[in-house]
C-alpha positions, 0 to 999 in steps of 0.5 A: 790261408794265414798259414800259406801267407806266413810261410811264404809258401805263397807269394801275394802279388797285387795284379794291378796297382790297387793294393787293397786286397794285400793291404786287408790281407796283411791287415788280417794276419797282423791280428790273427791271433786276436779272440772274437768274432771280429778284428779292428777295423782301424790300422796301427795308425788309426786309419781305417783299412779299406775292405769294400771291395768285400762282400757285406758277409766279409765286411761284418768280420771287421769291427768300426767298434771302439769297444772290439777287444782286438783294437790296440 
């Protein structure tokens, strides 16, 4: 996935105007060079990135943990 994203080789379109799905997305490649089981949950700003559109299985890959080694 990340590698189609990075290269451009897909374009992501948002088909209506919630952008949470892109949002996640650009989230997920901004810390996909992060080890562990999880990535931060928060954003560069500290706002927590919206992934309830998710199934609960995909929502345990983002960590609320202040202690996640990914969170900057």
């Amino acid at each position: 996935m990340f590698d189609l994203a990075d290269n451009d080789k897909l374009k992501f379109t948002a088909a209506s105007e919630d952008s949470r799905v892109l949002d996640a997305l650009a989230h997920a490649q901004r810390h996909q060079a992060a080890r562990g089981d999880h990535i931060t949950a928060f954003d560069e700003e500290g706002k927590e990135v919206d992934v309830s559109f998710a199934t609960q299985n995909r929502r345990k890959a983002t960590s609320t943990s202040p202690r996640c080694a990914s969170r900057t």
